[in-house]
Every structure is written in structure tokens, then in C-alpha cells.
C-alpha positions in Angstrom: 64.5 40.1 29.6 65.3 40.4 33.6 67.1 43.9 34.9 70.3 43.1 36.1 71.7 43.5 39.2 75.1 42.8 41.0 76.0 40.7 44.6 78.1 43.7 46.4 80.5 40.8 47.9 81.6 40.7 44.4 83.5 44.5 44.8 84.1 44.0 48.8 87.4 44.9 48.2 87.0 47.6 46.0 84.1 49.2 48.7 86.6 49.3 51.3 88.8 52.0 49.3 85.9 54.0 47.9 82.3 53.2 48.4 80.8 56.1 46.3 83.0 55.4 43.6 82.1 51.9 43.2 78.8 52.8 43.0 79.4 55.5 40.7 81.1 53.6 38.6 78.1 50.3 38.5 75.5 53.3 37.6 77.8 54.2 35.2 77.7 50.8 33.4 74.4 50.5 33.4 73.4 48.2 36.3 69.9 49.2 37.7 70.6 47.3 41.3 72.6 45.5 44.2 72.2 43.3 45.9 73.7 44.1 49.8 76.2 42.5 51.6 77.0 44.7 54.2 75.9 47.9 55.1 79.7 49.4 55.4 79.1 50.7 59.3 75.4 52.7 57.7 72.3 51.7 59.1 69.8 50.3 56.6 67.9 53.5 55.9 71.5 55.6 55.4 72.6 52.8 53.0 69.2 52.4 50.9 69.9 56.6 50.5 73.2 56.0 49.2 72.6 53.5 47.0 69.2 55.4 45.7 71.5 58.4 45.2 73.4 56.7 42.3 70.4 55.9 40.4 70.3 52.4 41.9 67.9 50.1 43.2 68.2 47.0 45.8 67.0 44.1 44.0 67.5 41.8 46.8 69.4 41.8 50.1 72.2 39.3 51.7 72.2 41.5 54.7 71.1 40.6 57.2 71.4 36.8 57.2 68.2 35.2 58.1 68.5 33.1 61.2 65.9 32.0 63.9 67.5 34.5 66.5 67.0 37.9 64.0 63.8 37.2 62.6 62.7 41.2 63.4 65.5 42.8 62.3 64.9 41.3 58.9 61.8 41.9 58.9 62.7 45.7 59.8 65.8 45.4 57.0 62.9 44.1 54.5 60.6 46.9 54.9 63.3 49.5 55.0 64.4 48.5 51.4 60.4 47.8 50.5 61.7 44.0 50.1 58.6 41.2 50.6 61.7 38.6 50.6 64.6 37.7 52.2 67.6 35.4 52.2 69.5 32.8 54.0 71.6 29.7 53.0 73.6 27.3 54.5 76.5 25.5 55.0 78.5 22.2 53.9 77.4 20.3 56.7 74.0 21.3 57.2 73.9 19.3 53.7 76.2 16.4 54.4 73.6 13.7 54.8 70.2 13.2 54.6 70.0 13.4 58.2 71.8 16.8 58.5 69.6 18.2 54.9 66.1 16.9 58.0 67.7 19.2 60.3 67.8 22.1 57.9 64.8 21.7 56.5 62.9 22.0 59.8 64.9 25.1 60.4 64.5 26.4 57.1 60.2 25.7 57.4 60.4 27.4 61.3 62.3 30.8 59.4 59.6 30.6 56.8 56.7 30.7 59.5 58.0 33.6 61.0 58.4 35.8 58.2 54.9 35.2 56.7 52.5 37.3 59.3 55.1 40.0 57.7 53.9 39.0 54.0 57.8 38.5 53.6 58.7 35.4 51.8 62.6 33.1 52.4 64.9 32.2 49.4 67.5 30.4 50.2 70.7 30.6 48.3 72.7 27.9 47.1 76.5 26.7 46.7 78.0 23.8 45.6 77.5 21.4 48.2 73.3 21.7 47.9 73.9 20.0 44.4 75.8 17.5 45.7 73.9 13.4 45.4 72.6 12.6 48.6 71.1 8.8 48.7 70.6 9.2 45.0 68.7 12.7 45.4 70.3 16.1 44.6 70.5 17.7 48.1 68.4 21.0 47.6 65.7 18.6 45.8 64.8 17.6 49.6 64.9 20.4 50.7 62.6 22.1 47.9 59.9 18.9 48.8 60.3 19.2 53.0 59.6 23.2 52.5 57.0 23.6 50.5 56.9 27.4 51.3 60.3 28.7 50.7 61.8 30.3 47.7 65.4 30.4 46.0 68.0 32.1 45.0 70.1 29.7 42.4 73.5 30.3 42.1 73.8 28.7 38.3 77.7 28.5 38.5 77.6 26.3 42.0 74.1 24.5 40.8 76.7 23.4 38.0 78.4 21.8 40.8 81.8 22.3 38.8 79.8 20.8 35.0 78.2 17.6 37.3 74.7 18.6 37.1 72.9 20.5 34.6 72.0 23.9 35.6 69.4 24.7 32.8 67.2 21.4 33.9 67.6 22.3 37.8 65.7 25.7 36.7 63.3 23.9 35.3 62.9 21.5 38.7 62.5 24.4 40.7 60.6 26.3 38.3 58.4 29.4 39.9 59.9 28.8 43.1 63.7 30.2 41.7 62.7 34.2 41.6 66.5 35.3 41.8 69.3 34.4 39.4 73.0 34.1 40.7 74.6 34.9 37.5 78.5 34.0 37.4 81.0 32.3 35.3 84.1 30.0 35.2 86.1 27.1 34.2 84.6 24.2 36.4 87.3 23.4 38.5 87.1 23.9 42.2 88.9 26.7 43.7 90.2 28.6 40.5 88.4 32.3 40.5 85.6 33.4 38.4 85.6 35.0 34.9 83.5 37.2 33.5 79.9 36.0 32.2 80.2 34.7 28.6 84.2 33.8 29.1 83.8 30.5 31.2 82.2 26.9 30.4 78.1 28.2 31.4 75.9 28.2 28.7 73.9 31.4 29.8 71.5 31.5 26.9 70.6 27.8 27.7 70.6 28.5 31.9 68.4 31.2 31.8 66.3 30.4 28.5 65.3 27.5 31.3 63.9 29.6 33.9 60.3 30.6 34.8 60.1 34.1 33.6 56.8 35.0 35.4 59.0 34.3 38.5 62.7 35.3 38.0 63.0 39.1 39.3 66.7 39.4 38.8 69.7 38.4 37.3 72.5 39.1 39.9 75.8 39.2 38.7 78.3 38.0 41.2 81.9 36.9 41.6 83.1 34.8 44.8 86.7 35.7 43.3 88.5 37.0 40.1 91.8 36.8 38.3 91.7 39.4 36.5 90.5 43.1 37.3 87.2 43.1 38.8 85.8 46.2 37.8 86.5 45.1 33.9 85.1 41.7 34.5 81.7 43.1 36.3 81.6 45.4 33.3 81.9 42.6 30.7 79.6 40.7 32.3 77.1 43.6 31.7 78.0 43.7 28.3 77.6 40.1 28.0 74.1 39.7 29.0 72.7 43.0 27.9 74.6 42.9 24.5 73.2 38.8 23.8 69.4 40.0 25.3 70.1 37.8 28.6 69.1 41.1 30.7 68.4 44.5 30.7 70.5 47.5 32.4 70.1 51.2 32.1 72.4 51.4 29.1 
């Protein structure tokens, strides 16, 4: 089993009434981690404090964005947190044809290059669109062949690409190369919010029973939205996965 973590975008509304409590309150469920996405006005040392303060780890970090123009401040962020990896991802367009997945792949390869003198390796998280057929190719298959040294994050709900594709055998396609789980749940129909792991149409113990465990650091629990009230639904989802073995929290 994997230690569980939590995509702080999921509570980003929640964080803007009470910070502290939030994180009280994931330390009190048992969650080891976050995973950062935003730094609330702190610098990276004041938030890793914070966080450590509640008991917590960072598993992972959103923030910042790896882009060609920041490359030292991630570097910085990464040894701040005592990360050897960092993230970036992309959007619709950069994947609408093989043309435009080219274009990101050379910029995905010249972010790679300038993290490794640092010994910090670039996962790239996914949405929808990456799962999408491209000239009769899953999108983020070129991308995993054209950059043969960057890692990913899989989002399993969006590499479901709404019950399309088959999450379970695209963990097995990128095999060692996924080292962070997105973990998330929901009905499969484009723009309705997430549930709560174990209440939706993903077969978790299938999704992650496919995945490399000598690779997969984390399971991240995330939301993009809810319909329901989040702090319950993050705290089922804990129940979920620790209670059926999928990961392991504090509790």
C-alpha cells in the first residue's frame, strides 16, 4: 500500500476561510501529505513549516508550475520541500494534433534538461484531452515515446477520459514512469463534479492493482469540483482507500 496524500486545489475554497483549520482537520483524518497549490501569500520555507506543523508531509508540489522561464525557482521550491521532482502539464491545445503534441514534446524534453544538473526529475500531469486519439494514438502515448526522460503524474479519473479508455491498462503502458497517483472519482460525464472515491463508476482496486508499485510514491486524492460537502467527501475518500487496503494514512 501507498501513503496517501491530497491535491490542496481540492479545499481552495475552504483555505481561503481558515488555512490552519483545514489542515487541522486533513491531520485529523489521517492524511500523511499535500500536495501544494499555492502557497496562500507564504514563501516556500514559511508554508513547508506550516504544513510540517500539522503532522504533514509534502508528497509532491503543483506550485510552482514548471515552465522554461522559472526553471530556478523550481529548482529552489524543490529543494526547499526536499522534492527530487517536479510538475507541469498542459493544455487542450498543446494536445490538439499531432503537430501541436511535436511542439510540446520538445518543450516538455528542453524542461527536462534543465532540471537534471539539479538531480530533479519532470512529471507531467494529465487531464482529459492527453487521452484523447490522435491519428489512431492516445495523445500522452507520443508524448511518453518523444520524452524518453520525463515522468508522470496520472490523473486516473481524466485518463478514463469520461469511461473511453481504460485506466488500469494505461498504468500498465506507462508503467515505472507513473510515480504519482491522481486519485478521484465520478460519474463519467463531462462537467458534472466529482464524488468521493469508491461512490463513482472507477474501479480503484482494478486502477491501482495495475500500477508499478516499485514506482508509485503516492496516491493523491483530489477533487476538480464537488456536489456535496467537501470536507466529508475528502474524508470518505480516506476511508475508502485506507478501509479497502488501496493506501495507507496515519489512522
Amino acid at each position: 500500500m501507498k501513503p496517501i496524500s491530497i491535491q490542496m486545489w481540492t479545499l481552495r475554497e475552504e483555505v481561503k476561510k481558515d488555512l490552519n483549520a483545514v489542515l487541522k482537520k486533513l491531520a485529523d483524518i489521517g492524511y500523511k501529505a499535500i500536495e501544494p497549490a499555492g502557497f496562500y501569500g507564504m514563501t516556500a520555507q514559511e508554508y513547508k513549516k506550516l504544513v510540517n506543523s500539522y503532522g504533514l508531509e509534502i508528497s509532491s508540489s503543483h506550485t510552482p508550475w514548471t515552465k522554461l522561464d522559472n526553471i530556478n525557482e523550481v529548482i529552489d521550491t524543490a529543494g526547499i520541500f526536499g522534492l527530487d521532482i517536479a510538475a507541469a502539464g498542459f493544455g487542450r491545445d498543446e494536445f490538439k494534433d499531432l503537430d501541436a503534441i511535436k511542439k510540446t514534446a520538445d518543450v516538455v524534453n528542453q524542461m527536462a534538461d534543465k532540471l537534471a544538473p539539479a538531480g530533479i526529475k519532470l512529471f507531467l500531469h494529465n487531464h482529459a484531452w492527453e487521452f484523447n486519439v490522435v491519428e489512431g494514438k492516445i495523445a500522452h502515448h507520443y508524448i511518453a515515446e518523444m520524452c524518453p526522460k520525463v515522468f508522470f503524474e496520472i490523473d486516473t479519473y481524466w485518463a478514463s477520459n469520461f469511461g473511453k479508455v481504460n485506466a488500469a491498462e494505461e498504468l500498465k503502458y506507462f508503467n515505472d514512469r507513473a510515480i504519482l497517483l491522481h486519485i478521484k472519482d465520478g460519474m463519467f460525464v463531462e462537467g458534472q463534479p466529482n464524488v468521493a472515491v469508491g461512490t463513482g463508476k472507477m474501479n480503484f482496486k482494478e486502477v491501482i492493482g495495475a500500477a508499478n508499485k516499485n514506482s508509485v510514491r503516492w496516491m493523491v486524492v483530489e477533487f476538480d469540483s464537488c456536489g456535496t460537502d467537501i470536507m466529508k467527501a475528502v474524508e470518505d475518500s480516506y476511508k475508502y482507500l485506507t478501509s479497502n487496503k488501496l493506501a495507507v494514512g496515519n489512522k
